[in-house]
C-alpha positions in Angstrom: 66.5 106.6 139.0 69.8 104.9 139.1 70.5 103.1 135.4 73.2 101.1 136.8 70.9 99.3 139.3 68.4 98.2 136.9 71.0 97.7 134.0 69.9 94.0 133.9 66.0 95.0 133.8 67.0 97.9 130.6 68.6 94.7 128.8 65.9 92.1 129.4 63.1 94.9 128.5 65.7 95.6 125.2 65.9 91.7 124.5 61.6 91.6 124.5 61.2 94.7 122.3 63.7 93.0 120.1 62.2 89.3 120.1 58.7 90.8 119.4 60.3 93.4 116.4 61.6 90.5 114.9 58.0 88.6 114.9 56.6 91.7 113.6 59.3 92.0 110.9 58.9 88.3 109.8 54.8 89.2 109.0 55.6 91.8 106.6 55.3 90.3 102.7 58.5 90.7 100.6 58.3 93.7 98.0 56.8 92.7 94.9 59.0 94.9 93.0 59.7 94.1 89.3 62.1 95.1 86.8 61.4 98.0 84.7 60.9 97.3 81.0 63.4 98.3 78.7 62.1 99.5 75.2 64.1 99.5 72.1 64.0 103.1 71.2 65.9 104.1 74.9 68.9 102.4 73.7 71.6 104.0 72.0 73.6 102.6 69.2 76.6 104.2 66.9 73.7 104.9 64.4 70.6 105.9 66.9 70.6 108.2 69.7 68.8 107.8 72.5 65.3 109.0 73.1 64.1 110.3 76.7 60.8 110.6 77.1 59.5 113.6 79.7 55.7 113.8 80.6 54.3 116.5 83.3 53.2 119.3 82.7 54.2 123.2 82.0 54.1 125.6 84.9 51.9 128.9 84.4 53.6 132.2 84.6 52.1 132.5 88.1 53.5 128.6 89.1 56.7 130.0 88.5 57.0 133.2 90.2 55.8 131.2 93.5 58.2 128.3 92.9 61.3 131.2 92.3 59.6 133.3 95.8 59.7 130.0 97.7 63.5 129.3 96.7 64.8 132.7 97.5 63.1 132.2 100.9 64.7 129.1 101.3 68.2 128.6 103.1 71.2 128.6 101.4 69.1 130.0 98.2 71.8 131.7 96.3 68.8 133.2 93.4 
């Protein structure tokens, strides 16, 4: 099939999808997203430093020898 010859039925097919994408796009809800809050003891001053705080938990002995098996095997690895 010849592109060329059907160039003006590729761009009217293109001007639909696009028409109906923008319809679609238009029914999505905005992102609710809000500001993260800010506490007082993450701040650092000349007299405080600042505190991070980390939560997860420790890997096991075994955890880590997988995770350090599935880097090496990894490209570009240089363990």
């Amino acid at each position: 099939m010849n592109i060329a010859k059907h160039m003006e039925a590729v761009f009217v097919v293109a001007l639909a999808a696009a028409g109906s994408a923008s319809y679609v796009a238009d029914a999505i809800p905005e992102a609710q997203a809000r500001p993260a809050l800010i506490q007082d003891s993450s701040i650092a001053t000349n007299t405080r430093m600042a505190v991070v705080v980390v939560k997860g938990k420790r890997l096991s002995d075994a955890e880590k020898q997988q995770m350090l098996l599935a880097d090496r095997r990894a490209s570009g690895s240089r363990i």
